[in-house]
N, C-alpha and C positions, 0 to 999 in steps of 0.2 A: 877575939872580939873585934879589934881590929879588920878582919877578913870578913867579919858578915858586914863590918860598916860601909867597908869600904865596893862590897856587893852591893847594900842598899842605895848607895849614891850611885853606884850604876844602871841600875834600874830605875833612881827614879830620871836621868836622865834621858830616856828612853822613853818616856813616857811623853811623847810631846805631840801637838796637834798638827805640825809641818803640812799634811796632808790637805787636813780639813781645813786649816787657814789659809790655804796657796791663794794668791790670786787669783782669783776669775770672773767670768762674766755668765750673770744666769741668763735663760734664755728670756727674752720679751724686754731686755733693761737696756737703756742705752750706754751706747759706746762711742768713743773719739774715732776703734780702729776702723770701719767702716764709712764707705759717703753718706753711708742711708744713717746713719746714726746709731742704728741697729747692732746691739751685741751680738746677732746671730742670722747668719742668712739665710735670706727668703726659700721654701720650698721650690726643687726642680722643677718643672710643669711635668704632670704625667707620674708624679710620684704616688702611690698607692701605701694609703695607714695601715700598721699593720695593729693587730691588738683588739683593745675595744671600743669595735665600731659598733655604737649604739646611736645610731641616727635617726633611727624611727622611733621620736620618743610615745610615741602614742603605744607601740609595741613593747619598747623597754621598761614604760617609767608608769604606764598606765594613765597616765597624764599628757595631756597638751598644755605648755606653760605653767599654770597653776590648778588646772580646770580638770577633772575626771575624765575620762572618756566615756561618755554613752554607748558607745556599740562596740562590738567586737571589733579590732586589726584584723583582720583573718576570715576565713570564712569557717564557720560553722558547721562540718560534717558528723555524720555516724562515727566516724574513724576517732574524730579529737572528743566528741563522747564518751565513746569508750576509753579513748585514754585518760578523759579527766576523772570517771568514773574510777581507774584504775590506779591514779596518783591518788584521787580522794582518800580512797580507802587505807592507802598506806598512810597518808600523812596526817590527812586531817578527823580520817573516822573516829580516830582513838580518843578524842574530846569533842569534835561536835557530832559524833554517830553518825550511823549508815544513812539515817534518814534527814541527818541536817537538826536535828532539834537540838543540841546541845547537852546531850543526856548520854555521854560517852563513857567509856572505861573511867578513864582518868578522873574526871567532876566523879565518877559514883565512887572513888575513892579518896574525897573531902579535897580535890581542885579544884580552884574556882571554876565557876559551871560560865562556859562561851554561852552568848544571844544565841536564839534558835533562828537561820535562815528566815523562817515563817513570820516573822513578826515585820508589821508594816514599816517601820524604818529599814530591815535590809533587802526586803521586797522591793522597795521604791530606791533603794542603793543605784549608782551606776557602776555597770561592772568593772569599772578601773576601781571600784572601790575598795572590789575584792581581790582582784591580781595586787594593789597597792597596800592591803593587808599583809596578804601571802609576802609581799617582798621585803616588807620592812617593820612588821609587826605590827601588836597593837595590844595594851593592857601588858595581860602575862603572857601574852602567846610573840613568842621570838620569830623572828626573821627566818623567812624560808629562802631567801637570795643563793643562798651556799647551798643550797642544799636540792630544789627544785629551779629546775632550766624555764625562761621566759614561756616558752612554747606551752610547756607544760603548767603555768601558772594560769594561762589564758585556756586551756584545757580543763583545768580545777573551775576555776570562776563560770565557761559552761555548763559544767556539772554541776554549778552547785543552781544559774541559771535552772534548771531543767529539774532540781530538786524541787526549788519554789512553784514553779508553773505546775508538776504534779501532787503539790500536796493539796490542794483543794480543789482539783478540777473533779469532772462529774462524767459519769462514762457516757452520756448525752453530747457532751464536749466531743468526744472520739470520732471520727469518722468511720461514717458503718462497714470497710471494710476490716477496719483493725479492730470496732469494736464485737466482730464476729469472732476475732480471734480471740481477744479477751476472755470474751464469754468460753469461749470453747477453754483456756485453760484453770476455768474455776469449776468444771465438772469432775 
C-alpha cells in the first residue's frame, strides 16, 4: 500500500504546467527587451506569408467590410458553369433540387423544406449572398467552408444565378440563333 502511495505522489508531481507557465512574451505586447518596445520584431522586408492568404476579401468572404458583393470576383465562363452546375448537383441538389425549388430528396423525406431560388427575396439576393450562405451556413443547412473550395462556391452561386434567370424567361427571350436550336431539340 505503501508502494502505490508512494507511486501516486510521484505522479502527481509530474503533473505540473512548467511549460505552459514559462515566461514569455506574446507577439504584438510590449516589452522592455527591445528599443521599439515591441515584444517581437518587425518583419524582414521582402518576407513572403505563408498559409492563409485570403486577401481578396470580396473573393474570400463574399463580403467587402460588412456589405455583400453585387457581382461576381471573377468572370463568368461556360467552363465555371458547368462546374457550378456540377458542385450544385453534388451538394446542394439533394435539398434544394435540380431545379432550385426547394423540393429535394431530403425536405420529401420530412426535412425542413429550403426557400426555392424563384421566390423574389433570393432573386433580388446579391450574390455574396449565396457564396456567404454556402460558407457559413444558414437555418439547418451547415457550413460548406470544409467541404467546397472558394472557387467553387462562386461557381455554385453562378449556377444557381442562371437557375433563376431560366425559370421564367420565355423562348422570345432567346436569340433566334439558339432559339432554333431549341426548337429543333423538342422534336
Amino acid at each position: 500500500m505503501a508502494l502505490v502511495g508512494i507511486a501516486f505522489l510521484g505522479l502527481l508531481c509530474g503533473c505540473r504546467h512548467e511549460m505552459y507557465d514559462q515566461p514569455k512574451s506574446d507577439p504584438l505586447e510590449k516589452s522592455d527587451f527591445f528599443k521599439n518596445g515591441a515584444a517581437s520584431r518587425p518583419l524582414v522586408s521582402g518576407t513572403v506569408a505563408r498559409g492563409h492568404l485570403e486577401a481578396d476579401q470580396a473573393f474570400y468572404r463574399g463580403m467587402i467590410g460588412t456589405n455583400l458583393v453585387t457581382e461576381f470576383p471573377m468572370p463568368i465562363t461556360k467552363q465555371v458553369l458547368e462546374r457550378g452546375r456540377e458542385r450544385y448537383e453534388i451538394y446542394c441538389s439533394v435539398c434544394h433540387a435540380r431545379t432550385g425549388d426547394g423540393n429535394g430528396m431530403i425536405p420529401q423525406r420530412g426535412f425542413p423544406v429550403p426557400p426555392s431560388y424563384h421566390i423574389d427575396r433570393l432573386r433580388d439576393a446579391p450574390v455574396g449572398h449565396f457564396y456567404d450562405v454556402i460558407t457559413r451556413g444558414y437555418g439547418v443547412m451547415y457550413s460548406y467552408a470544409s467541404r467546397v473550395e472558394p472557387a467553387d462556391r462562386w461557381a455554385i452561386a453562378a449556377y444557381i444565378r442562371a437557375l433563376q434567370l431560366s425559370h421564367n424567361s420565355r423562348l422570345e427571350n432567346v436569340p433566334p440563333a439558339d432559339r432554333a436550336k431549341l426548337e429543333g431539340q423538342n422534336q
